[in-house]
Each structure stands twice: as structure tokens, then as C-alpha cells.
C-alpha positions as CSV (number, residue, x, y, z in Angstrom):
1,X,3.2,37.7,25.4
2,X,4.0,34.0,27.1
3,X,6.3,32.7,25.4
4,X,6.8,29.4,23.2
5,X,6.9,26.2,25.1
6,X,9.2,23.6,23.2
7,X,8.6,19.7,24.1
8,X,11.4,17.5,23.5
9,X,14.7,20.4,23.1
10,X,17.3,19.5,24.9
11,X,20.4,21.4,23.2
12,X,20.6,24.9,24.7
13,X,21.7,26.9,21.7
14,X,18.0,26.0,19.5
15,X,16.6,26.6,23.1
16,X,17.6,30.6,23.7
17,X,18.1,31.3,20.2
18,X,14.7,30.2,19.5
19,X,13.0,32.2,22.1
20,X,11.6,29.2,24.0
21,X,10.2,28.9,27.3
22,X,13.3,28.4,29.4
23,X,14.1,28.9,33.4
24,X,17.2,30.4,34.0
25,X,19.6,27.9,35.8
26,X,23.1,29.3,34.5
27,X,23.8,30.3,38.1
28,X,24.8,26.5,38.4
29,X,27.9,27.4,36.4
30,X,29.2,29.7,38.7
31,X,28.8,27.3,41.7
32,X,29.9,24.5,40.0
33,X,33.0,26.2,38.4
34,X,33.9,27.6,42.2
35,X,33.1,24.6,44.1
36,X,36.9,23.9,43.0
37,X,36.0,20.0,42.7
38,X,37.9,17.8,40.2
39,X,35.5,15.2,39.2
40,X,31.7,15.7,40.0
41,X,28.8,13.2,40.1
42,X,25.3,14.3,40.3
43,X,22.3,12.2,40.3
44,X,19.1,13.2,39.2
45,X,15.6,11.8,38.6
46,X,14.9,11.5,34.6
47,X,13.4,14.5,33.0
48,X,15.0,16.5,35.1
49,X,17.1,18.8,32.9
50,X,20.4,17.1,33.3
51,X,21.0,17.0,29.3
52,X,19.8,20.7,28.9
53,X,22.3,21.5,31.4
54,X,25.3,19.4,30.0
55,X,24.8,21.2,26.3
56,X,24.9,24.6,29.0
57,X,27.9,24.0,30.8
58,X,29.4,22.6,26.6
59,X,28.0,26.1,25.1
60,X,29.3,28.1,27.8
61,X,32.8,27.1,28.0
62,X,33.9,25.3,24.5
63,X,37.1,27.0,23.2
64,X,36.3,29.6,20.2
65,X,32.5,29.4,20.4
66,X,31.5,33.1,19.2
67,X,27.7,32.8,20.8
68,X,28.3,33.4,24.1
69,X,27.1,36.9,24.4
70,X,24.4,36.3,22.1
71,X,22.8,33.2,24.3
72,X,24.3,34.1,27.6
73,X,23.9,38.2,28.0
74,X,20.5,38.1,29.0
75,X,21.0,35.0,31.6
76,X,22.2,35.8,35.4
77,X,25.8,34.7,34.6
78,X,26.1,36.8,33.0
79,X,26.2,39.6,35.4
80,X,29.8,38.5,36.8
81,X,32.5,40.0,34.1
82,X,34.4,37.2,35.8
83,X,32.4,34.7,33.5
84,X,32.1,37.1,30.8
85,X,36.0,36.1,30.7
86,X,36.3,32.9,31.0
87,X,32.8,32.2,28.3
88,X,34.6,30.3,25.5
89,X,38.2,29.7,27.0
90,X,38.4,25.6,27.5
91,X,38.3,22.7,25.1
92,X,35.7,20.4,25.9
93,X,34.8,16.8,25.5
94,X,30.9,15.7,25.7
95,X,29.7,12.7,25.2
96,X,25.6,11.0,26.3
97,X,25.3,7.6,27.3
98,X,21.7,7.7,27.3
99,X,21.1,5.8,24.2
100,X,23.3,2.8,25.3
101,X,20.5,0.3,26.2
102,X,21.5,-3.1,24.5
103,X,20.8,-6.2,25.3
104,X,24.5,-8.0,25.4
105,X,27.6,-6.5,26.8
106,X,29.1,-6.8,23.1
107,X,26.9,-4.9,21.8
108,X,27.1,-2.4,24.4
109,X,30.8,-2.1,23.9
110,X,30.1,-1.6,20.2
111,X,27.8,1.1,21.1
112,X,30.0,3.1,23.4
113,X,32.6,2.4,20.5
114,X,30.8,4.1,18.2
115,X,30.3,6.8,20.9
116,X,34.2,7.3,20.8
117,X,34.6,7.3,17.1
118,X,32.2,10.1,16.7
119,X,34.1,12.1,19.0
120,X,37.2,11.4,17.5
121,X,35.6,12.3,13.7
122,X,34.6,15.6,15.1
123,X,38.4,16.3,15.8
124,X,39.8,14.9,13.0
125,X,41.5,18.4,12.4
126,X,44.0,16.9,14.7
127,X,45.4,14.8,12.1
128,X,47.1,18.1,10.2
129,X,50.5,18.8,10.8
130,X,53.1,17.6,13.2
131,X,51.3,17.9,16.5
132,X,50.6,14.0,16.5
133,X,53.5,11.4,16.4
134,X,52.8,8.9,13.7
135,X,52.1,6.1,16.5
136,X,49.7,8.6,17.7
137,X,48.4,9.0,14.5
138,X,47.7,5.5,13.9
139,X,46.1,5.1,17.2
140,X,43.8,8.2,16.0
141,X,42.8,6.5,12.8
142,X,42.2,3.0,14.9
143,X,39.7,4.5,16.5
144,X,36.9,2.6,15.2
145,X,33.5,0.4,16.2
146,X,35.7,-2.7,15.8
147,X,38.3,-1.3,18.2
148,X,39.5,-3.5,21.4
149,X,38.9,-2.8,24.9
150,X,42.2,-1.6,25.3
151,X,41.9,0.9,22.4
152,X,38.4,1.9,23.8
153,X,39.5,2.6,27.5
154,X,41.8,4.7,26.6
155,X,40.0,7.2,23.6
156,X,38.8,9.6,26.2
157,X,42.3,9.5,28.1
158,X,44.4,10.1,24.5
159,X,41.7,12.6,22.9
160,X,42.0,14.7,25.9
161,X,45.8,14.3,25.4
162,X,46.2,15.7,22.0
163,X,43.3,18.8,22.4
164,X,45.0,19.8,25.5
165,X,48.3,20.1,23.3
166,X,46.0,21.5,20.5
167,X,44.8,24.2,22.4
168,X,47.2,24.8,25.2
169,X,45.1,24.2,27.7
170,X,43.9,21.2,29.7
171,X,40.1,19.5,28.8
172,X,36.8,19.3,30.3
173,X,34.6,16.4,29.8
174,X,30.9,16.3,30.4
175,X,29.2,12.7,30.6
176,X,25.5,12.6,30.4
177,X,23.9,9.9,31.6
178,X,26.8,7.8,33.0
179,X,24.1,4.8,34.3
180,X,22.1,4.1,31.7
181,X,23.7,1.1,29.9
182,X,24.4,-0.1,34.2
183,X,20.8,-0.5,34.4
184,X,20.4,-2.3,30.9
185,X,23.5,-4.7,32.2
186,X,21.5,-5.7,35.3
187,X,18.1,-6.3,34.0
188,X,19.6,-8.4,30.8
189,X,22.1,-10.1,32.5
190,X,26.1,-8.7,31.8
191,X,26.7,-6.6,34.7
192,X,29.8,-8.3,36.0
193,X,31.5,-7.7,32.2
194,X,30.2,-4.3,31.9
195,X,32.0,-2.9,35.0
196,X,34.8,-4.4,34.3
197,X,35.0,-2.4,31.0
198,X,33.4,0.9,32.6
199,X,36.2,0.9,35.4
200,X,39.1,0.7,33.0
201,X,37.5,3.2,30.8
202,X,36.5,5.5,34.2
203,X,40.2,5.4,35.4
204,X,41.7,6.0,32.6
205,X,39.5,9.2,31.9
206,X,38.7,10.8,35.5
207,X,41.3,9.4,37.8
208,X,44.6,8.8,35.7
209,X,44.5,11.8,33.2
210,X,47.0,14.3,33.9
211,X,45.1,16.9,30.9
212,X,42.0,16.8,32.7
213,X,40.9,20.5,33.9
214,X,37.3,19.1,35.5
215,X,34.8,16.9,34.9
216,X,31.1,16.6,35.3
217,X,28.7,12.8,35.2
218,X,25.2,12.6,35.8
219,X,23.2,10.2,36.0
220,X,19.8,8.9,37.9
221,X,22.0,6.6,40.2
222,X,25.1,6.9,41.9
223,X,26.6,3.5,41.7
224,X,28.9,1.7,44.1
225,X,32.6,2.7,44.2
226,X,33.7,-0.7,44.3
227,X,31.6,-1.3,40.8
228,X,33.1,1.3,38.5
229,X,34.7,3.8,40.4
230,X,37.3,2.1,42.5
231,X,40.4,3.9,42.9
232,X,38.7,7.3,41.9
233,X,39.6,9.2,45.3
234,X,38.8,12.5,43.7
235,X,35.1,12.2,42.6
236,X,32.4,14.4,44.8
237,X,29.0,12.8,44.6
238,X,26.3,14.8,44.6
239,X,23.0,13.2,45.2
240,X,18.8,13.7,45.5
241,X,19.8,14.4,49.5
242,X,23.0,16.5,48.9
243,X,22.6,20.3,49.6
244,X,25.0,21.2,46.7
245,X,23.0,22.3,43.5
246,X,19.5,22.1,45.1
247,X,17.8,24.5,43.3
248,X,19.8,24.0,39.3
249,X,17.7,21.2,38.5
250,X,14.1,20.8,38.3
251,X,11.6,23.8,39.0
252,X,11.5,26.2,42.4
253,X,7.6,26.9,43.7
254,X,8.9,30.5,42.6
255,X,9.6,29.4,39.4
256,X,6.9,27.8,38.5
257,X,4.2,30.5,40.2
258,X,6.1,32.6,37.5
259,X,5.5,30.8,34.9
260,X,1.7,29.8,35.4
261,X,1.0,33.6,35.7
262,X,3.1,33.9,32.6
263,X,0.2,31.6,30.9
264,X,-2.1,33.3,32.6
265,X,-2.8,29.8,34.8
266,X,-2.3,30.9,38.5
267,X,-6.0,29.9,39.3
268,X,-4.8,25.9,39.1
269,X,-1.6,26.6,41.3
270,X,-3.0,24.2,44.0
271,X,-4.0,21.7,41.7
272,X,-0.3,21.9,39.7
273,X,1.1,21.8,43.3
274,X,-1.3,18.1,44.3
275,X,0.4,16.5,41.2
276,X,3.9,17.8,40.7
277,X,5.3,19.0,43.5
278,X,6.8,16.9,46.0
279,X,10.7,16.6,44.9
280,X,13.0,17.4,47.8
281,X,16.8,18.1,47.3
282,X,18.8,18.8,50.0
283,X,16.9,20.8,52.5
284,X,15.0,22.6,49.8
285,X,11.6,21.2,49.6
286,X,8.9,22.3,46.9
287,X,10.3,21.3,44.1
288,X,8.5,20.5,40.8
289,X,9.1,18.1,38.1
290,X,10.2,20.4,35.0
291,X,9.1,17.2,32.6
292,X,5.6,17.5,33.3
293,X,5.2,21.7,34.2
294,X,6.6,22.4,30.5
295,X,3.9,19.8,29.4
296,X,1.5,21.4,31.2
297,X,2.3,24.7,30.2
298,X,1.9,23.8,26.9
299,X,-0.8,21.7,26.8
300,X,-2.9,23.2,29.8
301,X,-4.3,19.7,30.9
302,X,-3.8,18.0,34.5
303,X,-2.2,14.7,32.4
304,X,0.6,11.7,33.8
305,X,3.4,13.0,31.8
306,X,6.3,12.6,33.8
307,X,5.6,9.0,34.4
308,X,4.9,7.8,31.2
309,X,8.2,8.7,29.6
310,X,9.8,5.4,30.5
311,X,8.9,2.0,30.8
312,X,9.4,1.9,34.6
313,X,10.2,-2.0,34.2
314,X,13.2,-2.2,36.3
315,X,10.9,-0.7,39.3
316,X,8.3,-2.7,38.5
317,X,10.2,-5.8,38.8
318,X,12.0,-5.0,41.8
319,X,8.6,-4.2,43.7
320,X,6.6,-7.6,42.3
321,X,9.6,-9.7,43.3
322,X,10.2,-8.1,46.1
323,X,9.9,-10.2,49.6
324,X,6.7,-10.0,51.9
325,X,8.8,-6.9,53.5
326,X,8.8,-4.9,50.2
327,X,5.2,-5.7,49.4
328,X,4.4,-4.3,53.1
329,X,6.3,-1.3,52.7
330,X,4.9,-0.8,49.7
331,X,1.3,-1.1,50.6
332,X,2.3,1.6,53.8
333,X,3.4,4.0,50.7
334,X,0.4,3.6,48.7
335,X,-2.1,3.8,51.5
336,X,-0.6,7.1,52.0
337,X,1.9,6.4,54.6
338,X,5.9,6.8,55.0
339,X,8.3,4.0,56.1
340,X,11.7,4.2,58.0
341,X,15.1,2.3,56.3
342,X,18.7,2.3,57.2
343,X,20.1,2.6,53.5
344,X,23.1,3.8,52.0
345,X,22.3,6.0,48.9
346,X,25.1,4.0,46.5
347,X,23.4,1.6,44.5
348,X,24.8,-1.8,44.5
349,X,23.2,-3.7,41.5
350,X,23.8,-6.9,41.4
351,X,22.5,-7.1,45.8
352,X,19.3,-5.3,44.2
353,X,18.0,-8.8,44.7
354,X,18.8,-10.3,48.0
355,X,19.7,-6.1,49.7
356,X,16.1,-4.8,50.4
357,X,18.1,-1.4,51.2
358,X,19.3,-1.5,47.8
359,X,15.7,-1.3,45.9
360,X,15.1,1.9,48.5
361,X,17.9,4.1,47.1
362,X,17.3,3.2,43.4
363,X,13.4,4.2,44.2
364,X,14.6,7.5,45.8
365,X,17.3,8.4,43.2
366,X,15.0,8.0,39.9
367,X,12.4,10.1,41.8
368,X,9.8,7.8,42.6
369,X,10.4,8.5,46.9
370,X,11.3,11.3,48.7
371,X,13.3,12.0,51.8
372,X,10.9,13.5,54.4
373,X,13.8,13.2,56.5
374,X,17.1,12.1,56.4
375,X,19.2,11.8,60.1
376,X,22.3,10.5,60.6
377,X,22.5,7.8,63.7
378,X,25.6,7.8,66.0
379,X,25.0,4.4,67.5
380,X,24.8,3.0,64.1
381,X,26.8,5.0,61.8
382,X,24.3,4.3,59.3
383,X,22.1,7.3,57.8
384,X,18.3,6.7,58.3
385,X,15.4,7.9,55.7
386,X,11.9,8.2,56.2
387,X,10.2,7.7,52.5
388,X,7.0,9.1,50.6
389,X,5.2,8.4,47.6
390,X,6.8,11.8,46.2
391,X,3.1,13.5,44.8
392,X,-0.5,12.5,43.0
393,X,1.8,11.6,39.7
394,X,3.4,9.2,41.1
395,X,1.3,7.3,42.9
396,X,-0.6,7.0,39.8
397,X,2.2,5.3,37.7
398,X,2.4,2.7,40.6
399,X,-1.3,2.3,40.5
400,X,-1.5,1.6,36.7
401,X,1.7,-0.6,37.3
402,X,-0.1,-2.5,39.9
403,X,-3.1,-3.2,38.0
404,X,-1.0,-4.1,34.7
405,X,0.6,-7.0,36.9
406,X,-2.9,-8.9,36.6
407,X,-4.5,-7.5,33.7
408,X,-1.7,-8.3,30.8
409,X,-2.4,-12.3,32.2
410,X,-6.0,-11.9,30.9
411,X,-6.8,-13.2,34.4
412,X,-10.0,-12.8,35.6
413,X,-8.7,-10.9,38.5
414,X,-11.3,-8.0,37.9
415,X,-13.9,-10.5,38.1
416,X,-12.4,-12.3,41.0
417,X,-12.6,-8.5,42.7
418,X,-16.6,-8.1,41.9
419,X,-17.1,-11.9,43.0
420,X,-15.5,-10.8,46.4
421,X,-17.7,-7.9,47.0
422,X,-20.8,-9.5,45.8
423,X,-19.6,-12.7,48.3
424,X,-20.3,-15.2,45.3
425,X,-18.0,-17.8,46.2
426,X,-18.4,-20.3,43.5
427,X,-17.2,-17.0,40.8
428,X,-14.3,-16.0,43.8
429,X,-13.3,-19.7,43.1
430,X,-13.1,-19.9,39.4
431,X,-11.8,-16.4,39.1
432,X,-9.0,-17.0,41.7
433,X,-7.8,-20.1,40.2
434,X,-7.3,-18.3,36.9
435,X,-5.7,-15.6,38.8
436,X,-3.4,-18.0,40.6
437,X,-2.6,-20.4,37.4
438,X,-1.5,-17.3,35.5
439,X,0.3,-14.8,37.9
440,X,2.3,-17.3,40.6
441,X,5.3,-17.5,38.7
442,X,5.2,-13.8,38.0
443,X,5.8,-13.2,41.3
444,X,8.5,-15.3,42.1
445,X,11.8,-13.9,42.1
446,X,13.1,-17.2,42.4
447,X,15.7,-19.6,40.7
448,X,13.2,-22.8,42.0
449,X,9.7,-22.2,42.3
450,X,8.7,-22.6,46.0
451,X,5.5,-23.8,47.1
452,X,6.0,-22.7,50.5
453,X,7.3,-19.0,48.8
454,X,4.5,-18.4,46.4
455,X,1.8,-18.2,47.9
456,X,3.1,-15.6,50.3
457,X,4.6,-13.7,47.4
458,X,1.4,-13.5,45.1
459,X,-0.7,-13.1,48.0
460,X,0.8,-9.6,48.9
461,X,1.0,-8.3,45.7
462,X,-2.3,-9.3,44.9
463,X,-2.6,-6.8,48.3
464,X,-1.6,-4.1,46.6
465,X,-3.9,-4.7,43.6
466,X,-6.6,-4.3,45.9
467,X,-5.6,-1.6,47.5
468,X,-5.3,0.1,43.8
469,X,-9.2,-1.3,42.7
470,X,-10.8,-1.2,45.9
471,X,-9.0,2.4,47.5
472,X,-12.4,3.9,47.1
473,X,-14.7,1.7,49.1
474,X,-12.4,0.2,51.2
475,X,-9.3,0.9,53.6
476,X,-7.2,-1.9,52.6
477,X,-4.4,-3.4,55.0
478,X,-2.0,-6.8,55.5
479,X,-0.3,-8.4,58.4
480,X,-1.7,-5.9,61.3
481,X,-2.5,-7.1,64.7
482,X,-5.8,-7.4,65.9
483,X,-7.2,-10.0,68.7
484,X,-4.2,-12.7,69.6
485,X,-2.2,-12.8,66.2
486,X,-1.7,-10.9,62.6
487,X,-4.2,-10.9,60.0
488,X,-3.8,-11.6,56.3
489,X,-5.9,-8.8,54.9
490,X,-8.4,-6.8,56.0
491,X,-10.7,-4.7,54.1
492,X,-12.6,-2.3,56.2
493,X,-15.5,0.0,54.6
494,X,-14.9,3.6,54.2
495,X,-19.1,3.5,54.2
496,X,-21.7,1.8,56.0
497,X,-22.9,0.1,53.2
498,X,-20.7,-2.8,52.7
499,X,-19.5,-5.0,54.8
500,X,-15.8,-5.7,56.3
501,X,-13.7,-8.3,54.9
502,X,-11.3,-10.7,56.2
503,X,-9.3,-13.4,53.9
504,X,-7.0,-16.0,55.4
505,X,-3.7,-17.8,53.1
506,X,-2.6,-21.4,54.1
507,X,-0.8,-23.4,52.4
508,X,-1.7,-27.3,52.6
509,X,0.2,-29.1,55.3
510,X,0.8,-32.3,54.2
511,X,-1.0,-33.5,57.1
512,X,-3.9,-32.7,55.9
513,X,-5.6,-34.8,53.7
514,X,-7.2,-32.1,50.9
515,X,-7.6,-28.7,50.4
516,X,-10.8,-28.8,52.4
517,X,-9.2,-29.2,55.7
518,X,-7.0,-26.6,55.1
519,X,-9.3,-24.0,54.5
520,X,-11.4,-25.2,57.8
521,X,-8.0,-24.9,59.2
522,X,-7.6,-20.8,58.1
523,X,-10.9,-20.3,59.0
524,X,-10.3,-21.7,62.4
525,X,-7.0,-19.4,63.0
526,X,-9.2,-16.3,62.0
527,X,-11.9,-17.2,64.9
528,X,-9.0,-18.9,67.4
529,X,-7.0,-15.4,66.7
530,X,-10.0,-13.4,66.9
531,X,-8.8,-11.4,64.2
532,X,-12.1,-9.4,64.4
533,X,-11.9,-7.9,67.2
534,X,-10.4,-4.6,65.7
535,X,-13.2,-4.3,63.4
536,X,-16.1,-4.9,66.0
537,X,-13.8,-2.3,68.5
538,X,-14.8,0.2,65.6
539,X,-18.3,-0.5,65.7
540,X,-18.8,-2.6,62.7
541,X,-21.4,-5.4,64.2
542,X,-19.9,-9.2,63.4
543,X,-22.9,-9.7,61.2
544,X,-20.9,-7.5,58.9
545,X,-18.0,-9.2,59.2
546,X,-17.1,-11.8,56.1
547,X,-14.3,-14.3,56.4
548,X,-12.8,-16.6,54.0
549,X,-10.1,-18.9,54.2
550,X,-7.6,-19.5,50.9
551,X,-6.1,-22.5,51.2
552,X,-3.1,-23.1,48.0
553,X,-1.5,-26.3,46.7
554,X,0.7,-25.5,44.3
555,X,-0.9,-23.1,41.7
556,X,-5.0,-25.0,43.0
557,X,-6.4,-22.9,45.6
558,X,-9.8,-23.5,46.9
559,X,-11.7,-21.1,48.7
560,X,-14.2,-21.4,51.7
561,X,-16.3,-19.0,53.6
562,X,-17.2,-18.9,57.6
């Protein structure tokens, strides 16, 4: 009998002892306890079983706990008496940071204060007796959401302090989720005050704590040394391209052929495989996104689970604002394609902006890419990626966040995309206009709007909105050679019923005297440039060929046809 598939569990005590579906990854214990590393970092995309694995690695080894045999004997770790003996030795200190995600740094200190001053109620046993000085005690009791930075860099330094006196025995601490209130910090605006307060706190914990037996962070990002780690010489980081711990998070092909038969749903392996394989870690390939295989499991529908458990906003942003680079890279990705970037996997927030490397590795640590290959150039000393859309799943959350860049303006951009194919240019006109009014600012990543800079910016994301409405019809591509120059866009038909489709994007010189000459002016470039020719090399007769020339001024553009 298959059994019980929980949705939402995450502590692995109500997980075993409930009889839930669960994979076994307690092997990861073994390797991480022998690995012999002081401080470990390991970045994973969400959903991906980090917190199941932190409540593991807290049930496994806290001091006293009388489960182990009941949740662990039936788990491979079991098998090593080794373990067996060391199950329930160590006093342990876990703590999440995955529901810090407020919108000013004070309230995010308040947040993680509160984080500290739970931990510190749940040892308040440490008050009885002698074994705290009455300085110590008084720090102990100041422990509150009202403490000062001071006070709060140091709780995780001083708790580990008295438990390793307590017990005799030095600490581990587990921190889940060490990025999230990073990424909250960059989007609202307080990064620079929120590393400063991570770094003391970081320090004092991991790199300055003389009771510390090991640690363990995740998180979906590995942040830059110099923003929160400085100083911290004995951290391993173990990322999405890192061979260490390939196979303890997310699902195996192994695994998960097990557990369709186990629901008696091997028949839709290949499907199952088309959406959520696709993961790579390390040199292991075939990995599947646990997140949506448990939903599936459970609800036996093909569904976009994984990528609707988060609002995706900060990728979002960083691909609409993006330069004319991003977008093309982008439309390469979605058009099925890979790209090639020198990139250093450390994320550097606050260059997300003006680093194009940077959005790369945040895109490829929360899951959304994959490393197809990684290689490290000599002449460069700089490692070199080529990226994917990592499966079906994904590509449809960017779709859906593609279209919802035009449709939440109430645009007309739909109707601008039926005017276009039915080559009514009075609608194209009226629709584009609306389109243009509405969504030029949203593209701009700009302090100063930029006249020259907008244009070029909405124009290629409104690429990849076509690319998401029109991927069925037409083959949809920007800034390619054909003839004596680069076109705009080009839409070529996948059929013979519809014609080809070339559009032209000037802005108004101010040499010329209205928006009139300018589009003459585009449409002259796409016959001077014969921009064509690729199209009529493939056989599609130039009777079939439609050209239009946008020309913008400001947020009023006026389209003409050749």
C-alpha cells in the first residue's frame, strides 16, 4: 500500500512518525559529519528540502533526544553503529530565517530579535543554579525584541557559551535560510544597514566562537564574502555546481521511478520527466524538483507547482529592467536555446543592477537555470557557464511572467498582437500607443527616464511577449543579421499560411520634422539594409513579406507600413 503523501511538513519527527511519504536522504549526515568542515554553506533552489533536512541533522544529533531509534532505525544511517553512537550526543542550536521578509531594516532587526529571544526562552533552564555569573545572568534576561545590536550580535556567540558549559560539550548550530531577509534588504532598499548587522552577528557566531563544534547555513544564494562573511576564513561553500552533496537534496531519476511505481504511475514517467527534471548539481544530472513530484504524487495531475510557491518578483524585475543584453539572452533561453557567461557564482546584491553577471548566478542559484556545462578558463581565470531554461515548469513561470508585464496595465497589448497579424494598422496604432503610454516606465530601470533608453528597453521586452503569444505560429527573433545590417524583429511563420513580419524602432531625430519622417526613415533602413534577404533565402516570396516601421517620441509612437 503507497503510502501517505503530506503537503506542506517540513519537521522530520511528524514526517517518519506519521508514516508519510518520505525519500531517504540521512546518508547526507554521514558525509556531512566526515567531510570534517567547520562552517558549511549550501545553496539550494526553494522547495528543495533544505528545512526538512535542517529539522534532520537537529533530530539526529540534539543532546538527550530519546527518538532516535524510533525515527532513525529504519533509515540507511542507520546501518553504521558508528552513528548509532553518536545519535543524541551534541547540544544544538537551530534557528530559520525564512520568515524575515520586512520591509525596513528596523523591523528586520526586530524580527531576528525576536528570533533570539525564542531561543533563549527555550533554554531558560539555564538560569537555575550557579552555572551563569549574575552579569551573565542579566545579559540572559536582556535578551529581548527591544535589545541593541550589540546585545543581538552576540546571543548566538553567548547561548552557545553557556550550553556548551551546560552540557560539556561544544554546540552545533543550524541556520536555515540565511538569505532570505538579503533579498528583502535589496528589493526594499536597506541592504547597506543590513550587512552591516549580519556581519557582526556572522562573526561573532561562526568565525569568533571558540564553543562552536560545526555549523551548517543554507540558503538559495551564496552571498559575497565581502558583504556578510568577511573575515570568515573557515566557511566551505557548497553551491548548485559543487560536487559535494549532489544527490541529498532534491529527487534522483531512481528515486522518483520508485516512487511513481509506488502510485502505480510509471506509465507518465516521460511526461513527469518533460516538466520536472532538469536540475543539475554537480556532475549529477537528472535531478527532479521534490516540490512539485510530492504534489504530483498526491494529486496525480501534470500542474505548475513548483513555480507558483513564490512570487518570483525579484526575477521578474531583474529580467524587465534588464539592458537590451539581458532581454537578448533571455529571448535565446526562451526560444529554447542556451547562452555562454563568464560569472562568478557569489552574488553581489547591490551590482545586481549595473553587473549583468550578477542577475546570471542569482537565476542559476534559485533554480530557474542550469549549468549544461561549467569549464574553468586558464587564460582568464574566470569560470565560464553555458545556461538553460532548466525544464517545461519553468519556462512556463517565465511565460506567465512575461505576459503579466502587459496585461496588469490593462494595455491593449493583446489587441495590439491580433491588429499585427490581421495587418490593421489603424488598431496596431491605437493599441500600441496604449501599450507604450502604460508600460515605458515599467521598463526602465532608470533613476531619469531616457528617451533615447526607453524605447530600446520596452521594445525588447515587448520581444519576449511575443515570443510568449505568438510561439505557436511564429519563430520569433531580435537583432540577427540578415542582408547589410541587424534587424529589430523578425517574425517568421512556422506555416505557410501567414505571412513573415518585419518591425523597425527609431526614435525621432530631432532633425526630423515629425514622427512621419521618421518612420519613412525605418522603413527606408529595412529596404537600404535588405533585412529580407534571410527570409526570401528560405523561400518565403517578398509578397509575403510585411514591414513596418515604429517610430517613438517620448511615450507617442506612430506606426507606418511599407
Amino acid at each position: 500500500m503507497a503510502r501517505k503523501v503530506s503537503i506542506g511538513y517540513q519537521d522530520f519527527r511528524e514526517i517518519i512518525s506519521g508514516h508519510f511519504f518520505y525519500i531517504d536522504k540521512t546518508p547526507f549526515i554521514r558525509e556531512w559529519w566526515e567531510s570534517g568542515d567547520k562552517v558549511t554553506l549550501i545553496t539550494r533552489p526553494r522547495r528543495f528540502g533544505k528545512t526538512l533536512t535542517m529539522s534532520m541533522l537537529e533530530q539526529f544529533f540534539s543532546i538527550g533526544s530519546t527518538e532516535g531509534s524510533d525515527l532513525f532505525r529504519d533509515l540507511k544511517i542507520w546501518q553504521y553503529p558508528a552513528y548509532r553512537r553518536l545519535q543524541g550526543t551534541l547540544p544544538v542550536i537551530s534557528l530559520t530565517f525564512a520568515n524575515v521578509k520586512e520591509r525596513t531594516f528596523s523591523m528586520t532587526r526586530q524580527r531576528i530579535n525576536q528570533i533570539l529571544t525564542d531561543l533563549y526562552n527555550k533554554h531558560e533552564f539555564l538560569l537555575e543554579g550557579d552555572l551563569l555569573t549574575k552579569k551573565e545572568k542579566a545579559y540572559f534576561r536582556s535578551v529581548d525584541i527591544r535589545m541593541d545590536e550589540p546585545t543581538a550580535t552576540m546571543g548566538l556567540h553567548n547561548l552557545s557559551d553557556y550550553l556548551s558549559r551546560y552540557y560539556g560539550k561544544k554546540v552545533l548550530i543550524l541556520l536555515d535560510e540565511y538569505d532570505t531577509p538579503m533579498q528583502e534588504a535589496y528589493v526594499d532598499g536597506y541592504w547597506d544597514e543590513l550587512t552591516a548587522f549580519l556581519r557582526s552577528l556572522f562573526n561573532a557566531t561562526f568565525k569568533t566562537n571558540p564553543y562552536l563544534e560545526r555549523a551548517l547555513m543554507t540558503g538559495i544564494s551564496r552571498v559575497s564574502k565581502e558583504s556578510i562573511f568577511s573575515d570568515l576564513n573557515n566557511l566551505e561553500v557548497i553551491t548548485t555546481t559543487s560536487s559535494q552533496y549532489a544527490q541529498a537534496f532534491g529527487f534522483t531519476e531512481e528515486e522518483v521511478g520508485n516512487a511513481l511505481a509506488e502510485y502505480g504511475l510509471s506509465h507518465k514517467a516521460a511526461e513527469v520527466k518533460y516538466w520536472y527534471d532538469g536540475f543539475v548539481f554537480g556532475e549529477v544530472q537528472g535531478i527532479y524538483n521534490p516540490w512539485s513530484i510530492i504534489n504530483y504524487l498526491d494529486k496525480g495531475q501534470i500542474r505548475t507547482y513548483w513555480a507558483n510557491t513564490s512570487s518570483n518578483s525579484l526575477a521578474s524585475k531583474l529580467i524587465r529592467e534588464g539592458s537590451k543584453s539581458i532581454k537578448e539572452d533571455f529571448e535565446r533561453l526562451l526560444n529554447g536555446g542556451a547562452i555562454e557567461v563568464f560569472m562568478d557564482e557569489q552574488i553581489v546584491y547591490d551590482q545586481l543592477s549595473v553587473k549583468e553577471s550578477s542577475i546570471w548566478s542569482l537565476l542559476l542559484a534559485g533554480g530557474y537555470l542550469r549549468a549544461a556545462q561549467a569549464e574553468f578558463v586558464e587564460q582568464t581565470g574566470r569560470m565560464k557557464y553555458r545556461l538553460e531554461l532548466t525544464n517545461r515548469e519553468v519556462r512556463v513561470l517565465f511565460e506567465s511572467m512575461i505576459h503579466g508585464w502587459f496585461s496588469d496595465y490593462d494595455s491593449g497589448y493583446n489587441d495590439f498582437v491580433k491588429a499585427l497579424i490581421q495587418d490593421d494598422l489603424k488598431a496596431m496604432n491605437v493599441y500600441m500607443n496604449r501599450v507604450a503610454l502604460s508600460t515605458f516606465s515599467f521598463f526602465d530601470s532608470g533613476k531619469q527616464a531616457s528617451a533615447e533608453r526607453e524605447p530600446e528597453r520596452f521594445y525588447h521586452g515587448f520581444v519576449l511577449g511575443l515570443i510568449v503569444d505568438l510561439r505557436d505560429r511564429y519563430t520569433v527573433t531580435s537583432n540577427r543579421e540578415s542582408g547589410f545590417g541587424r534587424y529589430d524583429v523578425l517574425l517568421e511563420p512556422k506555416t505557410s499560411g501567414d505571412d513573415a513580419i518585419l518591425l523597425e524602432f527609431k526614435v525621432q531625430d530631432p532633425e526630423e520634422a515629425s514622427l512621419s519622417d521618421t518612420v519613412a526613415s525605418a522603413l527606408e533602413q529595412i529596404e537600404a539594409k535588405q533585412y529580407a534577404a534571410s527570409l526570401i533565402a528560405r523561400g518565403i516570396p517578398e509578397n509575403r513579406i510585411r514591414k513596418y516601421g515604429f517610430a517613438f517620441c517620448g511615450k507617442q509612437v506612430l506606426i507606418g507600413k511599407g
